[in-house]
Structure formats: structure tokens, C-alpha cells
C-alpha positions as CSV (number, residue, x, y, z in Angstrom):
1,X,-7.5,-16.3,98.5
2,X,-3.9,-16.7,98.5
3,X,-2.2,-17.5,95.5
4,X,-0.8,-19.8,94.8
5,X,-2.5,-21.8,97.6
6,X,-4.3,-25.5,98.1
7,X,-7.6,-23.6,99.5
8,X,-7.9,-21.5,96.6
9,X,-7.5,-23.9,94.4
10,X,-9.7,-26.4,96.1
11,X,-12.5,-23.7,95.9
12,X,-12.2,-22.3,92.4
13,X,-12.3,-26.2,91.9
14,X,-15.6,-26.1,93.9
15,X,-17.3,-23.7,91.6
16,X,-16.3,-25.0,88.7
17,X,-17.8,-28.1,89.4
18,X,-21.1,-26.1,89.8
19,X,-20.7,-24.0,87.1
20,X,-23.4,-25.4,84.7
21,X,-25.9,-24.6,87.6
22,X,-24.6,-21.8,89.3
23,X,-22.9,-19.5,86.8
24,X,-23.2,-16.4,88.2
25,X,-21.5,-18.0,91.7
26,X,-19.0,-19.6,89.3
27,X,-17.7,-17.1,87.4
28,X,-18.0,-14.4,90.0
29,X,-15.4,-15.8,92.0
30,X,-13.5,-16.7,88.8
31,X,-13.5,-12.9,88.4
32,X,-11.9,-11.9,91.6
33,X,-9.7,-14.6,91.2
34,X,-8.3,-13.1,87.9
35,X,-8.3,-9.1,89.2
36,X,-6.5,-10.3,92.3
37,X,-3.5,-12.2,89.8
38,X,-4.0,-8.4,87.6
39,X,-3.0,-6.6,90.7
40,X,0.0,-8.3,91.3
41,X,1.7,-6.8,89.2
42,X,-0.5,-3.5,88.6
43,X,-3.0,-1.9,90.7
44,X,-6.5,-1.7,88.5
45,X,-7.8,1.5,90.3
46,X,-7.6,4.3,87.2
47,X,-6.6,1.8,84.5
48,X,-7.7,1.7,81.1
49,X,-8.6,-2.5,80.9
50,X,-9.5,-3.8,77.3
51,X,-11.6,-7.4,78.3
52,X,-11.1,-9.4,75.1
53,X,-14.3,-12.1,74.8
54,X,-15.2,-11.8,78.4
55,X,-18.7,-13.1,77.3
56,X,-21.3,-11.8,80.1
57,X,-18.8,-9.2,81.3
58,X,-18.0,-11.1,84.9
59,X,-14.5,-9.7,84.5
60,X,-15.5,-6.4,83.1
61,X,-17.6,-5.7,86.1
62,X,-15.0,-6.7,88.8
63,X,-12.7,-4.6,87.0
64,X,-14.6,-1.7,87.4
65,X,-15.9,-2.6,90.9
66,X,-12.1,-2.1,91.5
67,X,-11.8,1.4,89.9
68,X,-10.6,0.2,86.1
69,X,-11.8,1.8,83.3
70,X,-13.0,-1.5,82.0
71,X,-14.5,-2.1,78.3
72,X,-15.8,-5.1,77.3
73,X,-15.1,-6.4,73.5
74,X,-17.1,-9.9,72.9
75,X,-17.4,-10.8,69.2
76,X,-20.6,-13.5,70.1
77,X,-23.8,-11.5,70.9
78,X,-24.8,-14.6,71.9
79,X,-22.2,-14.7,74.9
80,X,-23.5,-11.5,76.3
81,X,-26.0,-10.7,79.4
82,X,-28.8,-9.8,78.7
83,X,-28.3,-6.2,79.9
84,X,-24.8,-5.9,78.8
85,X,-22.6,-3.5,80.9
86,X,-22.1,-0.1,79.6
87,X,-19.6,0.5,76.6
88,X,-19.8,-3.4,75.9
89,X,-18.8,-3.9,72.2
90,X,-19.5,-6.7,69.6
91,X,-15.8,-6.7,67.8
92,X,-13.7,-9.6,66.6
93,X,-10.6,-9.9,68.9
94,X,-8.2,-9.7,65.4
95,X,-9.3,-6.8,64.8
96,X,-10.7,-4.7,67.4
97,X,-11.5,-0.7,67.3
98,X,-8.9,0.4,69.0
99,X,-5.9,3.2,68.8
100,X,-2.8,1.7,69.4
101,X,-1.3,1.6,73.0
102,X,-5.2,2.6,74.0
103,X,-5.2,-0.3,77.1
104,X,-2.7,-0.2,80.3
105,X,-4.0,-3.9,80.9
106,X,-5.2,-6.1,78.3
107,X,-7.1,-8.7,79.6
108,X,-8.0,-12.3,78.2
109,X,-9.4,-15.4,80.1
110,X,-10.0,-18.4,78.0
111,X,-10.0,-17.5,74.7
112,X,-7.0,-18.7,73.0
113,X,-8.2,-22.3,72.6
114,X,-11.3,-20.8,70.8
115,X,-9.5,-18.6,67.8
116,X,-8.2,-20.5,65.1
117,X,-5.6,-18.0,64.4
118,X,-4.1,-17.2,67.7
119,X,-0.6,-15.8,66.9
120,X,-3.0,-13.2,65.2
121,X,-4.7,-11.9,68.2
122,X,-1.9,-12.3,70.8
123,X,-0.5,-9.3,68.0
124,X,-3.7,-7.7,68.6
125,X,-3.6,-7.8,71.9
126,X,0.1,-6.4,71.7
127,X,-0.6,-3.5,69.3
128,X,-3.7,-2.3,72.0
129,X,-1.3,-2.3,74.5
130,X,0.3,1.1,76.0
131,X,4.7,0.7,76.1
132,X,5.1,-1.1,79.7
133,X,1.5,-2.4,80.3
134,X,0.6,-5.5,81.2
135,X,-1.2,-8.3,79.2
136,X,-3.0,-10.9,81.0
137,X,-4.0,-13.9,78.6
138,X,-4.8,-17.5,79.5
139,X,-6.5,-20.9,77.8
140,X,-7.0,-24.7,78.6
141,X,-4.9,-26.7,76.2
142,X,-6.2,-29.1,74.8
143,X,-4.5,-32.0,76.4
144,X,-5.1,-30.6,79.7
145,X,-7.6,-33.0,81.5
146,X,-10.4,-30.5,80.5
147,X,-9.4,-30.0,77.1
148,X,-12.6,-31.1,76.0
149,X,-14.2,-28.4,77.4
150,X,-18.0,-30.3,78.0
151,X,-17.3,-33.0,76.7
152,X,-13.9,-34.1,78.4
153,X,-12.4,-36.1,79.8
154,X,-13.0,-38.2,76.5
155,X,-11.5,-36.2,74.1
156,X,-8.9,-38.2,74.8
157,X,-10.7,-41.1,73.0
158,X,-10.9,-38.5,70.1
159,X,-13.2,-35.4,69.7
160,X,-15.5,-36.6,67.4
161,X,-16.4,-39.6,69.6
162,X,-16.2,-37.4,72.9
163,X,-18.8,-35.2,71.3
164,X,-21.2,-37.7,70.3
165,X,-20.9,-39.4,73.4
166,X,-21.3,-35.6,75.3
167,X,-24.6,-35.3,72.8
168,X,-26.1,-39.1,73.4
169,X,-25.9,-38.7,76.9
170,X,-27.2,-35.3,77.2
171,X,-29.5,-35.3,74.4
172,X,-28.3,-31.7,73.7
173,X,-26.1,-30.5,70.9
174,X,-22.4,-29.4,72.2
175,X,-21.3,-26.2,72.2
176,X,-18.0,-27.2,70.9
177,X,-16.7,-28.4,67.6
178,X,-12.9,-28.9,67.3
179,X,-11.8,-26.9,64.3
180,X,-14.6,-24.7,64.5
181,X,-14.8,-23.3,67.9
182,X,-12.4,-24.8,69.9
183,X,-8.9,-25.6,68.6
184,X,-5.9,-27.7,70.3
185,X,-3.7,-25.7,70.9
186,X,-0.8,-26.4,73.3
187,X,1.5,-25.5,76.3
188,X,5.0,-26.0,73.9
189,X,4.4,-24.2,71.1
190,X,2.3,-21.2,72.5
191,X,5.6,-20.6,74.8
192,X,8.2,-20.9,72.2
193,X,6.1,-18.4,69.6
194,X,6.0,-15.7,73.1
195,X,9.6,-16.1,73.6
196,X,10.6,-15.7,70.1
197,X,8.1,-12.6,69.7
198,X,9.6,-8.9,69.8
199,X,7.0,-6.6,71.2
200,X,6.2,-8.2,74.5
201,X,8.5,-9.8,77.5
202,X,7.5,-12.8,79.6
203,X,6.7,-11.7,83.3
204,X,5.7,-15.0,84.3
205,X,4.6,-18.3,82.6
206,X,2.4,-19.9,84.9
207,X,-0.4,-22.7,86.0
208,X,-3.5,-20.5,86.6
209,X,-4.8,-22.8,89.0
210,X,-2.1,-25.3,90.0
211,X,-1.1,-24.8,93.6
212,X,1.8,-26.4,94.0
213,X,5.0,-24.6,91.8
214,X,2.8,-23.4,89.1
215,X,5.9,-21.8,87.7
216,X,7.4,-25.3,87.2
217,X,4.9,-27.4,85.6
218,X,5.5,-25.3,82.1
219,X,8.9,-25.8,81.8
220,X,8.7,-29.7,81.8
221,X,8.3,-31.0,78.2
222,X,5.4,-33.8,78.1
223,X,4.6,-32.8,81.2
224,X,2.9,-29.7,80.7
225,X,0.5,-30.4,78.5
226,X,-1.3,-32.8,80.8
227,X,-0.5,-30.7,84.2
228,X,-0.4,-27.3,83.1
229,X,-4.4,-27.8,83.0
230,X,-4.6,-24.1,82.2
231,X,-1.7,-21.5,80.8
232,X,-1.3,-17.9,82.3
233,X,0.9,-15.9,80.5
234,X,1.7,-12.4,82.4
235,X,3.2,-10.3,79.6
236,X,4.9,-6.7,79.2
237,X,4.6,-4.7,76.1
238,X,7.5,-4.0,74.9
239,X,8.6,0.0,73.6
């Protein structure tokens, strides 16, 4: 899939929309979504790729499938497979077992909204990183239509009421809790703590998934943190 394009973004769209019954299908193509956006600016083939709360290890797996050295650090057990991949580790993403500059490509796909310190581990992520490579890190924020994670669009109403209403109609507890798991974080401030950082460069801010100028959308105050839908911050470690 081309990106950015309207197809691609009409199928990831697609999947999504099936995700609660077809994960697998879901984030599969999610995966080779994100390796293809990776190896636009590096090729993955004999890389060393840290995969920061990947969960079942969909991106650690297409990773490798494309030659990466790919390991897999998810601090929820719960979040793994049930056969996790080889070299998988349970490790908090603000502190992880690591050397410095041990990862050409640091790697991590919605898991900003869900850390309540995330200044913390975007340093984490820096100090992993090799001089030169690439960090890939995106998140939905949380005025983005899907915000809510399962229980959107009515966090708009106000979590508290969005997740009662996700838990009457369901009659299953949500996974999410704002403040506990899931934070609100947003497109304006995120951008303007990477710009005034030292130890990594903005390659591109971006849209993940918007196909029309995804480059633009996160430069238009107000704007951005109802259209942006999803950050994608391509960064460069600084020396």
C-alpha cells in the first residue's frame, strides 16, 4: 500500500473496524503497515529493532520476517501471546535492560497515550538508541475521534460517563480507565516538548493514517487534535 494513499487508508480503516473479531487480520496488516513507514527511511534487513509494548509481538514478528533483529519489551504479561516470540521480555518501557545506543530502530506503536509519564520514556527510548538511528513512536490523542479508545466516540461527553455507558451496553468491564491506563495526552504539547528536546531531531511529524497532507494537519493549532486522529513522530538520535 502506498503511503500516503486513500486505498490504504480505506483498508487499515477496514480492519480496524474488525479488529475486536479479527485481531490477528487486524493487526497483521497494521504491522506491515508500520515496517513499510520504518523502511522509509532505513532498511530493517540486519537491524537491531527494540519493540517497546508491542503486546502480542505483531510488529516484532514482521520485523524479523524482514531480516531485523527484533526484540520484543512488553511490561503487561497479560498483553502477550500465548507463545511469545523468542527473546520477548516483560520490562517497563522507563526503564528497560538495555546498554545505551543498543537499538538502530526504536520502535513504538500506540503507547504514549497509555504511560502516565511520557516525557520519561520518549528519554528512554532516546538513551537505547544508537547516534543517527531512527525512532519510530506514535499514539491516538485523546481528542482524536477515537480517543476513547473502546469506549469513544463519547469521551467527548466525559470519560467517566463514556465508560459507564461502554460497560452498560456491553455488560463487560473496560479495559480503559483515564488516569490509570490511558491518559490525554495531546498533539500540541507532545510536539513542542520534541522540538525543545536535545538528543533527538524531528524527521517528520505526521498523521499515521490520514491520507490527504498528513504532514499538514499537525501544524494547524485546534485543528490537530481532532484531525491528527493518530501522531507519528519519525525521529533521529542525536550524537
Amino acid at each position: 500500500m502506498k503511503d500516503p494513499s486513500f486505498r490504504r487508508s480505506l483498508t487499515l480503516f477496514r480492519a480496524f473496524m474488525r479488529e475486536q473479531a479479527d485481531p490477528a487480520s487486524a493487526y497483521g496488516l497494521l504491522a506491515r503497515d508500520a515496517a513499510d513507514q520504518v523502511e522509509r527511511y532505513v532498511r530493517l534487513k540486519g537491524r537491531v529493532v527494540v519493540d517497546i509494548g508491542g503486546g502480542s509481538g505483531y510488529f516484532t514478528r514482521e520485523f524479523r520476517r524482514r531480516g531485523a533483529q527484533s526484540y520484543l519489551f512488553e511490561p503487561d504479561p497479560a498483553e502477550l501471546a500465548a507463545e511469545p516470540a523468542e527473546g520477548t521480555v516483560v520490562a517497563d518501557g522507563y526503564l528497560l535492560p538495555l546498554a545505551d545506543a543498543a537499538a538502530d530502530v526504536c520502535f513504538s506503536s500506540n503507547v504514549l497515550e497509555h504511560v502516565s509519564d511520557p516525557r520519561t520514556f520518549l528519554s528512554e527510548m532516546a538513551r537505547v538508541t544508537r547516534p543517527g538511528g531512527l525512532i519510530y513512536v506514535s499514539f491516538t490523542n485523546w481528542l482524536s475521534p477515537w480517543g476513547g479508545h473502546e469506549w469513544a466516540p463519547w469521551h467527548y461527553l466525559g470519560a467517566e460517563q463514556a465508560r459507564a455507558r461502554f460497560e452498560r451496553r456491553t455488560g463487560r468491564p473496560a479495559k480503559h480507565r483515564l488516569g490509570e491506563n490511558l491518559f490525554a495526552i495531546d498533539v500540541g504539547s507532545t510536539l513542542r516538548h520534541i522540538r525543545g528536546r536535545e538528543d533527538v531531531d524531528i524527521v517528520s511529524a505526521r498523521s499515521r493514517y490520514w491520507p490527504v497532507l498528513p504532514e499538514v494537519v499537525p501544524r494547524v493549532p485546534g485543528l490537530r487534535e481532532f484531525a491528527t486522529w493518530n501522531l507519528l513522530l519519525i525521529l533521529r538520535r542525536c550524537s
